[in-house]
C-alpha positions in Angstrom: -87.3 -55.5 -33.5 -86.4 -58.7 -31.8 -86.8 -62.2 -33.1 -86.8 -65.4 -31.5 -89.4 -64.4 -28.7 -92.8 -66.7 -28.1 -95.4 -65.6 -30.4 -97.8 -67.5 -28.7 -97.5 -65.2 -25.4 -100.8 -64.1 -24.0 -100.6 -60.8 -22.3 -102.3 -58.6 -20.0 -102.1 -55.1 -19.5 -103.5 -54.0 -16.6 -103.2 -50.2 -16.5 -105.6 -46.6 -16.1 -104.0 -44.6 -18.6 -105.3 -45.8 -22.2 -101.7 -43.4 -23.9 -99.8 -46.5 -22.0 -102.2 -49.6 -22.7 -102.1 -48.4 -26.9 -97.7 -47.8 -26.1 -97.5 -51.2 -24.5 -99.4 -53.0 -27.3 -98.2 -51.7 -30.0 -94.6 -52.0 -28.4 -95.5 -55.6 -27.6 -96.7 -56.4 -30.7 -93.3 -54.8 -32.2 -91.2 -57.9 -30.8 -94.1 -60.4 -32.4 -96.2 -60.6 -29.2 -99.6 -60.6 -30.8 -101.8 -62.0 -28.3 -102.4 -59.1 -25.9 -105.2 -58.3 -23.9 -106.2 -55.0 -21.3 -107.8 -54.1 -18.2 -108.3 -50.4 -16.8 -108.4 -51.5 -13.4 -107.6 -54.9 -10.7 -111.1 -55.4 -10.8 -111.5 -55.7 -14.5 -108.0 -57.4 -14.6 -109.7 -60.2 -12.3 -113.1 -60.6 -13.7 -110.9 -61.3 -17.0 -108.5 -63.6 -15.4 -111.9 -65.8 -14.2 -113.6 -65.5 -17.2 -110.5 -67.4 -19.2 -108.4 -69.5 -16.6 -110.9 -71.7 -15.5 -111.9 -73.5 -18.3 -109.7 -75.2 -20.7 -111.6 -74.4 -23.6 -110.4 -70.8 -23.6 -107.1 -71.7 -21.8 -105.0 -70.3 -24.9 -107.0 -66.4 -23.7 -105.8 -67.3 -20.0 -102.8 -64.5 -19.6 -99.5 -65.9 -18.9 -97.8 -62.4 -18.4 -100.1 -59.8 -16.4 -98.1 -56.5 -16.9 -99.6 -54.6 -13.8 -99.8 -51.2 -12.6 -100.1 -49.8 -9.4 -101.8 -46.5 -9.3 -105.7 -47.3 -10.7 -109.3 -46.3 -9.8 -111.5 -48.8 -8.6 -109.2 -51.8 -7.4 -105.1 -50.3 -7.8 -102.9 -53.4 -8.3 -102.0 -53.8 -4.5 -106.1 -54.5 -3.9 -105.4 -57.2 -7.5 -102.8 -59.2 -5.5 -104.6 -59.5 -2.6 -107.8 -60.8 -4.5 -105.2 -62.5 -7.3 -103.6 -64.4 -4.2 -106.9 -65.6 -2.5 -108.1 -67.3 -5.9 -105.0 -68.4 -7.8 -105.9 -71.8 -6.7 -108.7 -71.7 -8.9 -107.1 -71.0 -12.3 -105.8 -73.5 -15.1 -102.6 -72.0 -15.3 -99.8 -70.4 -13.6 -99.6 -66.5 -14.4 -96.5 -64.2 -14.5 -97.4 -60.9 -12.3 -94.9 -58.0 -13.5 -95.5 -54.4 -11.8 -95.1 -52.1 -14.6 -94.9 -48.8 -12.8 -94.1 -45.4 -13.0 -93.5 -45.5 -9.2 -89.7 -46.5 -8.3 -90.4 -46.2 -4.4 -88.8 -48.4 -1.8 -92.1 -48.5 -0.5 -94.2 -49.8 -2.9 -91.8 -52.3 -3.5 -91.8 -53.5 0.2 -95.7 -53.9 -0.2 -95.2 -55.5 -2.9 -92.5 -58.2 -1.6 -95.2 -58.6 1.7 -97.6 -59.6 -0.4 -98.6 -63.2 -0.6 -97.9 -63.5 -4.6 -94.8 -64.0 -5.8 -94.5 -61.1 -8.5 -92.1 -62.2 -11.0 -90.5 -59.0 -11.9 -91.0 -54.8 -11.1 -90.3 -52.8 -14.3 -90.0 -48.9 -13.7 -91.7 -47.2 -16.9 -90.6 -46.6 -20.2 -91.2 -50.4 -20.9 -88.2 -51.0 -22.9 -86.8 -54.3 -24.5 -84.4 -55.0 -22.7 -86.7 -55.0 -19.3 -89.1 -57.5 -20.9 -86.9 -59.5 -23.1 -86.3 -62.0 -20.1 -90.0 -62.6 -19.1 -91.0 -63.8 -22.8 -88.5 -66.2 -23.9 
């Protein structure tokens, strides 16, 4: 599909719906991301996160793209930034948050922006190429 982009991107997918985490990987893996990695929910999202950012031997499993969505059980991914931004301190590495949602509201994007990360990007679903393309080169 595309060339050129970072194989050695470690990704994330933080998302309920198990249809979208098997789309997303397998889409992913289509432009020669092979590295990817996924959560059902914030909380699992962060247990991973702490389990591979904090030591440099399994730095290279530390994410540096979490694709996150919004709208999960357990912790949703407003409840992941406000833990995420509490304890980012604490990890090796500096990690790309990108909202991939369903939800195009004005609203979630203003809780979004008032949160105290700094989300790199908010993708309305389909995840397409050209919506990714920049956060992998």
């Amino acid at each position: 599909m595309s060339e050129g982009l970072s194989e050695s991107k470690c990704i994330l997918v933080v998302d309920d719906d198990q249809t979208t985490v098997l789309l997303t990987r397998l889409f992913l893996e289509s432009m020669s991301v092979t590295d990817v990695h996924s959560s059902s929910n914030g909380q699992e999202a962060i247990q991973f996160i702490h389990e591979h950012c904090n030591d440099a031997q399994v730095e290279n499993s530390c994410p540096d793209i979490v694709l996150l969505d919004l709208n999960m059980p357990v912790m949703d991914g407003f409840e992941f930034l406000e833990v995420y931004s509490r304890a980012k301190s604490l990890y090796n590495k500096r990690i790309s948050i990108i909202v991939l949602t369903s939800s195009d509201s004005k609203r979630d994007r203003d809780r979004i922006e008032q949160s105290n990360v700094n989300v790199a990007g908010y993708i309305v679903k389909p995840l397409t190429e050209e919506k990714i393309k920049p956060y992998l080169s």
